[in-house]
Biotite code that builds the C-alpha atoms (Angstrom):
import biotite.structure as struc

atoms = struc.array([
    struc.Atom([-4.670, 32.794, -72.109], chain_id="A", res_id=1, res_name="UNK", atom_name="CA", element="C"),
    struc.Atom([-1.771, 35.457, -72.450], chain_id="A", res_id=2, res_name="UNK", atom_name="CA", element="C"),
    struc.Atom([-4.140, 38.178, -72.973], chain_id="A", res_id=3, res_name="UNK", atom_name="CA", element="C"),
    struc.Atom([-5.280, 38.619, -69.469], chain_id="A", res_id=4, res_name="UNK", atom_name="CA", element="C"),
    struc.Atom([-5.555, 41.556, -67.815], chain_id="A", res_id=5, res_name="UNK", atom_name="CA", element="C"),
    struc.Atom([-3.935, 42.769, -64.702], chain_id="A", res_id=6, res_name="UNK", atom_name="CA", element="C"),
    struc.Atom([-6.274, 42.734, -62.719], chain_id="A", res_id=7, res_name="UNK", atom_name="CA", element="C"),
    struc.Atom([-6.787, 38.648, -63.880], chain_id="A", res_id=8, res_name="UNK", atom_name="CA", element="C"),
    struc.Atom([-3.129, 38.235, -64.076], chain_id="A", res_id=9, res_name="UNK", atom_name="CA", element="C"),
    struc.Atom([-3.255, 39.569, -59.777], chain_id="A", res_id=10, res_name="UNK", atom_name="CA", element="C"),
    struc.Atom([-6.065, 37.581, -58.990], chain_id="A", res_id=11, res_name="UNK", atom_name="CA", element="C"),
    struc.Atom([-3.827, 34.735, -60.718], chain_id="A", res_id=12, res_name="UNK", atom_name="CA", element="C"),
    struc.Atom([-1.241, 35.172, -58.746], chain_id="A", res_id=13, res_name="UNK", atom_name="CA", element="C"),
    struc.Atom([-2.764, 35.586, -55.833], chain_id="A", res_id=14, res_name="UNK", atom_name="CA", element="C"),
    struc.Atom([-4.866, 32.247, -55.933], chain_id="A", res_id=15, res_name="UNK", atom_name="CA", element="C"),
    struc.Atom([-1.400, 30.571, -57.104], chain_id="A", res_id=16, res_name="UNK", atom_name="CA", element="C"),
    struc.Atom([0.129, 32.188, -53.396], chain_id="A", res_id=17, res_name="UNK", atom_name="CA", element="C"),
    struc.Atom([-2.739, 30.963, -51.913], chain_id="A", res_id=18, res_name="UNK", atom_name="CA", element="C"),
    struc.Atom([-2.702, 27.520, -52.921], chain_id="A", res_id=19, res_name="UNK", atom_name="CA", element="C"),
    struc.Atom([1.240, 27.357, -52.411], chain_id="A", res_id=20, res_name="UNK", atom_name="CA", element="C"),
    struc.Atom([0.101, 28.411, -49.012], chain_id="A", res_id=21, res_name="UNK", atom_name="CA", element="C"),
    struc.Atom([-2.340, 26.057, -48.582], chain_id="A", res_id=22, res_name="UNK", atom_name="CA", element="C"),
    struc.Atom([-0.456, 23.437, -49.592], chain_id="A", res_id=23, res_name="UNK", atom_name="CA", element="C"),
    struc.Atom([2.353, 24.367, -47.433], chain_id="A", res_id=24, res_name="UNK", atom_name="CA", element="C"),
    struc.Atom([0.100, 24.482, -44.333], chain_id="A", res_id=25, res_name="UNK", atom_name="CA", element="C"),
    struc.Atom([-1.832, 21.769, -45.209], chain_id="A", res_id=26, res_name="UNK", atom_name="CA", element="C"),
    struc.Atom([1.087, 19.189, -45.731], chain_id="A", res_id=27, res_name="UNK", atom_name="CA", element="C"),
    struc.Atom([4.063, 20.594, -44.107], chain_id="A", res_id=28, res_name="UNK", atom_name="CA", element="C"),
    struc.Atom([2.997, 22.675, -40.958], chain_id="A", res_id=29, res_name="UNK", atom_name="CA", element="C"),
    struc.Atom([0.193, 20.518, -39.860], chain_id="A", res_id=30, res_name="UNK", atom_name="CA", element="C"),
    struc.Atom([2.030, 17.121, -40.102], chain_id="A", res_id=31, res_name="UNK", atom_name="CA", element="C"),
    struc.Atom([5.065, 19.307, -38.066], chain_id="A", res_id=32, res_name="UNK", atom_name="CA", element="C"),
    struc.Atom([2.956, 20.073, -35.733], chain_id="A", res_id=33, res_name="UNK", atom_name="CA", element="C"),
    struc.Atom([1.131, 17.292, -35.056], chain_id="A", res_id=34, res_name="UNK", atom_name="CA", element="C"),
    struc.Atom([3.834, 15.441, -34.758], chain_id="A", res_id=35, res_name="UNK", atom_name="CA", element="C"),
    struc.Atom([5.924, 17.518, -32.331], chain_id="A", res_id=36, res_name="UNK", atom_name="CA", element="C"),
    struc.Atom([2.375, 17.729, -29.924], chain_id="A", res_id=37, res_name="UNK", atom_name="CA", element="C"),
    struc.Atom([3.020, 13.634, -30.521], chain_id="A", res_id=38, res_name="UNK", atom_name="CA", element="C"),
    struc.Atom([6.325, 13.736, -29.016], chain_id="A", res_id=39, res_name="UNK", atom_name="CA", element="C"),
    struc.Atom([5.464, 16.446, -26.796], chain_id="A", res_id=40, res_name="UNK", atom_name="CA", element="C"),
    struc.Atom([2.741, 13.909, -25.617], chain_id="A", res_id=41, res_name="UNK", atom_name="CA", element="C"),
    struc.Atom([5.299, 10.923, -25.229], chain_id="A", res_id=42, res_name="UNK", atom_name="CA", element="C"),
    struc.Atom([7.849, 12.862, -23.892], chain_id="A", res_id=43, res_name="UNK", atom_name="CA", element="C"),
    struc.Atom([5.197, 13.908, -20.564], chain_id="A", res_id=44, res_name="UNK", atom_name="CA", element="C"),
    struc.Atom([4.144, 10.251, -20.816], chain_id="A", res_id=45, res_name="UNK", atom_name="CA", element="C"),
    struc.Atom([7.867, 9.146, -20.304], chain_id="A", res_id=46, res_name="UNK", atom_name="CA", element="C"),
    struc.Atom([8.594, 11.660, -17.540], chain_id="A", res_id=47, res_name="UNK", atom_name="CA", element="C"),
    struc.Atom([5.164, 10.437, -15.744], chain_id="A", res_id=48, res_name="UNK", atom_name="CA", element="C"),
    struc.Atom([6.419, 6.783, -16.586], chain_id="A", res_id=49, res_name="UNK", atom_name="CA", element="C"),
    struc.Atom([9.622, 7.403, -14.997], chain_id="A", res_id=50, res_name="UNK", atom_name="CA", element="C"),
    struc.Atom([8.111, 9.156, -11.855], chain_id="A", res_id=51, res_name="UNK", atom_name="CA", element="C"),
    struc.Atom([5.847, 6.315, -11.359], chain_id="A", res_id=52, res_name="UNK", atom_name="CA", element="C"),
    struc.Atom([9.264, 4.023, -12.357], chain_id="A", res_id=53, res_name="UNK", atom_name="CA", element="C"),
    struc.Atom([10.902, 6.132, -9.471], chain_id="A", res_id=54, res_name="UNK", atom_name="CA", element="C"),
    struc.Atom([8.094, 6.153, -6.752], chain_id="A", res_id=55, res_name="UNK", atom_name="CA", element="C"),
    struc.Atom([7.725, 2.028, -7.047], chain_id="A", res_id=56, res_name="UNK", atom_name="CA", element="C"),
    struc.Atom([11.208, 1.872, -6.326], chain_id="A", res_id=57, res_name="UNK", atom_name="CA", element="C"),
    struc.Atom([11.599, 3.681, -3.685], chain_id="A", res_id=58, res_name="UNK", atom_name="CA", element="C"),
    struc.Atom([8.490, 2.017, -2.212], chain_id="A", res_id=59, res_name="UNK", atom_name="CA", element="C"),
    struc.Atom([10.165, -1.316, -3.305], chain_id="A", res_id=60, res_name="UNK", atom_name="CA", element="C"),
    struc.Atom([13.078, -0.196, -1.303], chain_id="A", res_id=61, res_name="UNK", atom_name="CA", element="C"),
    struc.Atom([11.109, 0.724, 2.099], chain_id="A", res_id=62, res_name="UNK", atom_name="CA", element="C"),
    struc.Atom([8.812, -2.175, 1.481], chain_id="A", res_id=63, res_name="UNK", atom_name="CA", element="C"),
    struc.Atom([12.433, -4.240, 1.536], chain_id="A", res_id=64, res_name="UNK", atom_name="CA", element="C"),
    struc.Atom([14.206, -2.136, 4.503], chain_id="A", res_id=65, res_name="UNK", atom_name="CA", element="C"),
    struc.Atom([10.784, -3.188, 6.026], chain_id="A", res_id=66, res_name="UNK", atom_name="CA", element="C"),
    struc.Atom([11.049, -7.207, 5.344], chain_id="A", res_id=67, res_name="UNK", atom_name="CA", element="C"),
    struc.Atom([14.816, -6.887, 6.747], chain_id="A", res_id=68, res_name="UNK", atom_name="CA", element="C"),
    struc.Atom([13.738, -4.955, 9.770], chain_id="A", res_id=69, res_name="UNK", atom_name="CA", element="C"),
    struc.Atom([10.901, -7.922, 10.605], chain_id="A", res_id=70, res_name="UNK", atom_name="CA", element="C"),
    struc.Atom([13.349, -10.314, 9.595], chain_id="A", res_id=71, res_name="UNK", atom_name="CA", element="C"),
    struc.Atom([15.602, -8.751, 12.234], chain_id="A", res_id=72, res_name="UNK", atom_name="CA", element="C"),
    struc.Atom([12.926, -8.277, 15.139], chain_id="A", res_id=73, res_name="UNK", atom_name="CA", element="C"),
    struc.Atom([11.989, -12.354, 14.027], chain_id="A", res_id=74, res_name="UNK", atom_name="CA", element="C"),
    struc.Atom([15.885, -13.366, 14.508], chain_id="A", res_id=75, res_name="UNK", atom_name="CA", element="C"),
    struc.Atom([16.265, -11.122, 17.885], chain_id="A", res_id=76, res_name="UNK", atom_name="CA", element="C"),
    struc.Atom([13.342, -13.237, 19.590], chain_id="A", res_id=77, res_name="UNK", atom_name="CA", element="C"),
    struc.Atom([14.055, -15.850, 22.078], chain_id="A", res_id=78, res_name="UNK", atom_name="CA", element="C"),
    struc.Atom([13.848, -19.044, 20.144], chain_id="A", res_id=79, res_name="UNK", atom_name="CA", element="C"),
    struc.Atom([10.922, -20.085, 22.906], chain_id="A", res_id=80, res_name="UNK", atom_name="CA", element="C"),
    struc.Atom([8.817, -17.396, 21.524], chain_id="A", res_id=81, res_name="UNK", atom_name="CA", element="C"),
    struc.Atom([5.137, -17.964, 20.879], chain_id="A", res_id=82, res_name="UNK", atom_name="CA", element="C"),
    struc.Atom([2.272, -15.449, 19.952], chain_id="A", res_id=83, res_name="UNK", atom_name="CA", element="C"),
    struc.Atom([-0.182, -16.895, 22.456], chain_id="A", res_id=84, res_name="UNK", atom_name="CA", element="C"),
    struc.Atom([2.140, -16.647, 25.247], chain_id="A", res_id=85, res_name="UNK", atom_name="CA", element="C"),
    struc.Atom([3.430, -13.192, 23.896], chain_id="A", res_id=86, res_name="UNK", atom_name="CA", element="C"),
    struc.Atom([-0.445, -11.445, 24.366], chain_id="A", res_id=87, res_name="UNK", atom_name="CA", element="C"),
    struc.Atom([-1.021, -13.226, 27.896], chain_id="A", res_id=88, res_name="UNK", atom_name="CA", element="C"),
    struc.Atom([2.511, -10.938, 28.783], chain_id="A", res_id=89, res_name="UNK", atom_name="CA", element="C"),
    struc.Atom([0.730, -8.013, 27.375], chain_id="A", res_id=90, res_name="UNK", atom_name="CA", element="C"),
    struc.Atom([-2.716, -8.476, 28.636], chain_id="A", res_id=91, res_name="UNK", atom_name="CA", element="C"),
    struc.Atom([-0.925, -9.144, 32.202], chain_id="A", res_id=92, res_name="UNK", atom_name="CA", element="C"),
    struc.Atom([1.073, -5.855, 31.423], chain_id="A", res_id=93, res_name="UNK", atom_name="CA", element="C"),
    struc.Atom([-1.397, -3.815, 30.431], chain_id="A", res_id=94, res_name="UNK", atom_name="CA", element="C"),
    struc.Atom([-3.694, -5.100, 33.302], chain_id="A", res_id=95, res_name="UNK", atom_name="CA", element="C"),
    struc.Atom([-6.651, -6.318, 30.993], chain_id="A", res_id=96, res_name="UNK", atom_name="CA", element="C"),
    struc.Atom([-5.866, -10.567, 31.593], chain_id="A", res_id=97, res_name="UNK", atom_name="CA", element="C"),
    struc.Atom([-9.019, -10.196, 34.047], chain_id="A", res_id=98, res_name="UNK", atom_name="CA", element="C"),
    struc.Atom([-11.177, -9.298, 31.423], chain_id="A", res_id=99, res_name="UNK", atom_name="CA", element="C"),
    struc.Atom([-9.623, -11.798, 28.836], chain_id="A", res_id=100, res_name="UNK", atom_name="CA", element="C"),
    struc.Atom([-12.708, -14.153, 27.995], chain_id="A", res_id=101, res_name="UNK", atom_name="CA", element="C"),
    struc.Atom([-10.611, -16.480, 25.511], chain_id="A", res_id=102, res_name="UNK", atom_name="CA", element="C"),
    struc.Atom([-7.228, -17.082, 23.733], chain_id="A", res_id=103, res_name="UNK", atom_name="CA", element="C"),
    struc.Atom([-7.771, -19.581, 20.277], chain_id="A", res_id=104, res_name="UNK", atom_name="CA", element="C"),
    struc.Atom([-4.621, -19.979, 18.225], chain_id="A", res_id=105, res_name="UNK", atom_name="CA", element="C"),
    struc.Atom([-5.670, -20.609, 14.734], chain_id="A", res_id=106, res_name="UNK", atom_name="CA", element="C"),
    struc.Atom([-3.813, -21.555, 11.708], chain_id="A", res_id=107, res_name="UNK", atom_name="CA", element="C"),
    struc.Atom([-3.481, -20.355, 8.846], chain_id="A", res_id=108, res_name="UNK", atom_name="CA", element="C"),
    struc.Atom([-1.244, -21.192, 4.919], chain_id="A", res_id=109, res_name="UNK", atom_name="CA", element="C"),
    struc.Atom([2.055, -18.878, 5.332], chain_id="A", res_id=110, res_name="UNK", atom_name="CA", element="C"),
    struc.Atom([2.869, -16.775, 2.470], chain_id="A", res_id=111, res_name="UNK", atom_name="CA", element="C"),
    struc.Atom([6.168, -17.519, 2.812], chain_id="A", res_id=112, res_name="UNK", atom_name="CA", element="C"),
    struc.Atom([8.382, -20.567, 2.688], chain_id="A", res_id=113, res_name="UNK", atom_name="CA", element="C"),
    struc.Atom([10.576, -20.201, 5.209], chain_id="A", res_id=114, res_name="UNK", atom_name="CA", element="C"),
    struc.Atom([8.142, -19.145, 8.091], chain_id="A", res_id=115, res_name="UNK", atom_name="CA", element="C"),
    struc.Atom([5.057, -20.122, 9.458], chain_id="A", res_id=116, res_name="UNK", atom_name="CA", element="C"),
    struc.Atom([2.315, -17.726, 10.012], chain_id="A", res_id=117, res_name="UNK", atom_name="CA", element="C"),
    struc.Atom([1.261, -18.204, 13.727], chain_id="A", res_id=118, res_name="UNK", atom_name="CA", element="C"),
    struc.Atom([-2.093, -16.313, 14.656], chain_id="A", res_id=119, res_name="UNK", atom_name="CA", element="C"),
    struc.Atom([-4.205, -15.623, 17.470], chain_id="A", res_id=120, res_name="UNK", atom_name="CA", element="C"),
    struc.Atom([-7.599, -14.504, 18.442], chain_id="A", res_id=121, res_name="UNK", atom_name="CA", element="C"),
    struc.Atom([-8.208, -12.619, 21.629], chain_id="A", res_id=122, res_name="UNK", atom_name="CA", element="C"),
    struc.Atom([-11.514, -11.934, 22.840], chain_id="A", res_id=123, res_name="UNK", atom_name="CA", element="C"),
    struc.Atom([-12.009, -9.121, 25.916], chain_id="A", res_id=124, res_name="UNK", atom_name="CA", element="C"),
    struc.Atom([-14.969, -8.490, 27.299], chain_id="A", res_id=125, res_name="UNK", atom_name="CA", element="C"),
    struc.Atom([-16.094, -5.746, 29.293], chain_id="A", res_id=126, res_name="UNK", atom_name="CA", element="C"),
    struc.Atom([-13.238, -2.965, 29.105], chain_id="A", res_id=127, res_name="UNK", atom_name="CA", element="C"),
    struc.Atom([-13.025, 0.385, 29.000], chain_id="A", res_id=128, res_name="UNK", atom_name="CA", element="C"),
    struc.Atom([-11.384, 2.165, 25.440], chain_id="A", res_id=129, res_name="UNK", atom_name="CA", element="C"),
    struc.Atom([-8.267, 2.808, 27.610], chain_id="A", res_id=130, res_name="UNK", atom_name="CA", element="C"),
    struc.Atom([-7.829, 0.109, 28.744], chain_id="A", res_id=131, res_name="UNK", atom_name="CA", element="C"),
    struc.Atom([-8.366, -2.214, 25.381], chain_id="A", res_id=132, res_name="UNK", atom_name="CA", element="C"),
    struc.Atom([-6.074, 0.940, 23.948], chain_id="A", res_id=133, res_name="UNK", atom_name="CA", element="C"),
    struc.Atom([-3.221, 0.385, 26.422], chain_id="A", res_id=134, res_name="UNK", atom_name="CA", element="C"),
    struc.Atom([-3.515, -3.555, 25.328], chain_id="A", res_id=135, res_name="UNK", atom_name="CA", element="C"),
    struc.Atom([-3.160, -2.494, 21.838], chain_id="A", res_id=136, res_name="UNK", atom_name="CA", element="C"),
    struc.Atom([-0.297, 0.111, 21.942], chain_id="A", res_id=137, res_name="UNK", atom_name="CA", element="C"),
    struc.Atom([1.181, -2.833, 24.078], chain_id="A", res_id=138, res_name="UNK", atom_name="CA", element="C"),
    struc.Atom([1.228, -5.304, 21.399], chain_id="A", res_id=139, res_name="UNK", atom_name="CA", element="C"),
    struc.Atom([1.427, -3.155, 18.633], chain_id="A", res_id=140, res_name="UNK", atom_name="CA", element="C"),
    struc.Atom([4.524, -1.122, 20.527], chain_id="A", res_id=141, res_name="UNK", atom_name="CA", element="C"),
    struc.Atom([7.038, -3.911, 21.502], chain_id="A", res_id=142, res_name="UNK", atom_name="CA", element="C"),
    struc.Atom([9.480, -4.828, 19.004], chain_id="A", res_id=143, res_name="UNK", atom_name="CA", element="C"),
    struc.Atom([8.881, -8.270, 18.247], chain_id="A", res_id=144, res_name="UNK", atom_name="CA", element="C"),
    struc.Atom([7.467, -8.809, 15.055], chain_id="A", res_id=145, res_name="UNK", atom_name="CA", element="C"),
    struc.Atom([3.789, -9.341, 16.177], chain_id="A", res_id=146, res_name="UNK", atom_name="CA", element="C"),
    struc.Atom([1.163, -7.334, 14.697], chain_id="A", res_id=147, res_name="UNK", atom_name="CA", element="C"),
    struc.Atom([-2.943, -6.870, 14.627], chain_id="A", res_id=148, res_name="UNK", atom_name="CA", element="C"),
    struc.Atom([-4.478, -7.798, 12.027], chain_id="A", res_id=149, res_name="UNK", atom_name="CA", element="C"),
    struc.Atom([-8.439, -7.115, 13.023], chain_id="A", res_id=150, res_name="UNK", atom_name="CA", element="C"),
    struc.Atom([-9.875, -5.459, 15.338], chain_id="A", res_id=151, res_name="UNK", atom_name="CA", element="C"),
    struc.Atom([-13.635, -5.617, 16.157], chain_id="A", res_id=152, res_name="UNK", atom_name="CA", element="C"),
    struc.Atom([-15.378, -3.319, 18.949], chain_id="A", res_id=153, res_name="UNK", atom_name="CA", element="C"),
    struc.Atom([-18.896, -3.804, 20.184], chain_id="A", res_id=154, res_name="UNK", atom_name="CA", element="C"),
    struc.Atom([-20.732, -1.682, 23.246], chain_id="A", res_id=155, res_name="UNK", atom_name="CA", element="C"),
    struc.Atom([-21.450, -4.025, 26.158], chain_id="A", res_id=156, res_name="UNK", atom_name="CA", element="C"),
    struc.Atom([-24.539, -3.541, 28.234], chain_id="A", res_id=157, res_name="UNK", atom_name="CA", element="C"),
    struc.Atom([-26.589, -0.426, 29.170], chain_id="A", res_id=158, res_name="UNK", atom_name="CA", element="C"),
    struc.Atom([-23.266, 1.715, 29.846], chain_id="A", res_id=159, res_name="UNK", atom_name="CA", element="C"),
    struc.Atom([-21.738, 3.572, 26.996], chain_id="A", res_id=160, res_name="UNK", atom_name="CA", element="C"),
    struc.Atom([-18.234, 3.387, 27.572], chain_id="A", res_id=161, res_name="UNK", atom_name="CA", element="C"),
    struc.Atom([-18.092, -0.942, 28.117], chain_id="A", res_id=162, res_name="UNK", atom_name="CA", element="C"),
    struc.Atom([-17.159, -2.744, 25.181], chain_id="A", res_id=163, res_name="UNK", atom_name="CA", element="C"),
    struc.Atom([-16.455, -6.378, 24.526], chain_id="A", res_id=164, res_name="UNK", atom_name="CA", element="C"),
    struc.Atom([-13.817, -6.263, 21.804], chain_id="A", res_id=165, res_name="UNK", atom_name="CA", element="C"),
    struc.Atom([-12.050, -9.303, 19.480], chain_id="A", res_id=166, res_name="UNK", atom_name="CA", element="C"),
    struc.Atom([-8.196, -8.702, 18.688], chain_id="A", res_id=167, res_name="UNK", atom_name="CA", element="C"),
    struc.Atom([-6.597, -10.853, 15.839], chain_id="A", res_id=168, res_name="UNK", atom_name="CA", element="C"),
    struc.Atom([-2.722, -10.497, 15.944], chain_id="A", res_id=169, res_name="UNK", atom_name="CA", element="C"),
    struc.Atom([-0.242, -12.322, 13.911], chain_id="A", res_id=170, res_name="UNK", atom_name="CA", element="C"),
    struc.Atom([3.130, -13.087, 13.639], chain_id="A", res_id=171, res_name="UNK", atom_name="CA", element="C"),
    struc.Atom([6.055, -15.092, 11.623], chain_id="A", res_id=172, res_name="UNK", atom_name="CA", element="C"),
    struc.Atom([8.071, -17.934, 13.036], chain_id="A", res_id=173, res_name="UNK", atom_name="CA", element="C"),
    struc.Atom([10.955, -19.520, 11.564], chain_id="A", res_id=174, res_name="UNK", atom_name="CA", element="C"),
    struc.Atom([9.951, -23.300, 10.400], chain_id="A", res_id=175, res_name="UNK", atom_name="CA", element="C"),
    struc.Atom([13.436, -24.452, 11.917], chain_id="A", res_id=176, res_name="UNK", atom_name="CA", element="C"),
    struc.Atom([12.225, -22.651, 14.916], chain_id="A", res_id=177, res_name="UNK", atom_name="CA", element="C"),
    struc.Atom([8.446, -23.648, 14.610], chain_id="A", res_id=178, res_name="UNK", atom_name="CA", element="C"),
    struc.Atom([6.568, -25.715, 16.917], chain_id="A", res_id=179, res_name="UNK", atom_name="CA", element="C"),
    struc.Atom([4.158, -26.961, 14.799], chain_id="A", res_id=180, res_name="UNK", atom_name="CA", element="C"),
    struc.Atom([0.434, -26.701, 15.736], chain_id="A", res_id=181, res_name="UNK", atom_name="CA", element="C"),
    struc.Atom([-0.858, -25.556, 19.000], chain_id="A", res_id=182, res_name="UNK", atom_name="CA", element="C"),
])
C-alpha cells in the first residue's frame, strides 16, 4: 500500500481533500446555513408579527378614542332624547317630512350592558337624490350619536330621478336614561 506512485499518492490526496470537503459542506455549512435562513425566516416573521402587534393597537386605540367620543355625544344629549323624535327634526329640517310615508321603532338585543340599542325605520317615498341626500348628511352630520345603519333605494314610477327609499338609523341610550319600549 506504501508503494504507490505519485501520481496514486495525488489522486489520494486529492479524494482525501475532497471528502474533508465534502464532509465539511455537507455537515457544517449546510446545517449553518440552513439554520441562519431559519432565523432569518423568524426574525421577518417577528418583525411582521410585531407590525401587525402595532397596527391592532393603534386601531384598538382609535376604535377606543371612538367608544369615548360616542360615549361623550350619548352623555351631551338632553336626557328627553329619542331616535324617533330625533329623524322627524331632521326630516322637518331637511324639508323631506312631506314625503315621509312611515316611522316604526323596532327593537332590537343591545350589545352592550349598560345601553339600550334604540332603532328606527324610515320609509320616504317619492324624493329626489338631493333631497333623500340632504336627509342623510342631516342625520348622519349632527353630533348626537345616531347613525344609519341601511339604506335601501328603489326608482319610483316612470321618472328616473323619483325614488322611494327605506333609512334604518340607530342609536344608544343609557338604561338609567331609557324609556323602555315605544
Amino acid at each position: 500500500m506504501l508503494n504507490l506512485s505519485v501520481r496514486e499518492k495525488n489522486a489520494l490526496v486529492l479524494a482525501g481533500i475532497f471528502m474533508a470537503l465534502f464532509v465539511v459542506v455537507q455537515f457544517i455549512y449546510y446545517p449553518a446555513m440552513d439554520k441562519q435562513q431559519r432565523l432569518r425566516t423568524a426574525l421577518e416573521y417577528q418583525q411582521h408579527s410585531l407590525g401587525e402587534m402595532i397596527r391592532l393597537q393603534q386601531q384598538y386605540q382609535a376604535l377606543n378614542r371612538g367608544v369615548l367620543d360616542q360615549k361623550q355625544m350619548i352623555q351631551e344629549r338632553p336626557p328627553d332624547f329619542s331616535l324617533f323624535s330625533f329623524l322627524d327634526a331632521q326630516a322637518e329640517q331637511s324639508g323631506v317630512k312631506k314625503r315621509v310615508d312611515y316611522m316604526q321603532p323596532f327593537e332590537q338585543e343591545s350589545p352592550y350592558p349598560e345601553y339600550d340599542l334604540e332603532r328606527v325605520k324610515v320609509k320616504l317615498k317619492a324624493l329626489v337624490l338631493k333631497e333623500l341626500m340632504t336627509f342623510l348628511f342631516k342625520v348622519e352630520e349632527d353630533s348626537s350619536g345616531v347613525f344609519i345603519t341601511s339604506l335601501s333605494i328603489s326608482r319610483t314610477g316612470k321618472q328616473q330621478d323619483v325614488l322611494d327609499a327605506v333609512v334604518e338609523a340607530q342609536t344608544l341610550i343609557p338604561r338609567q336614561i331609557s324609556r323602555g319600549s315605544m
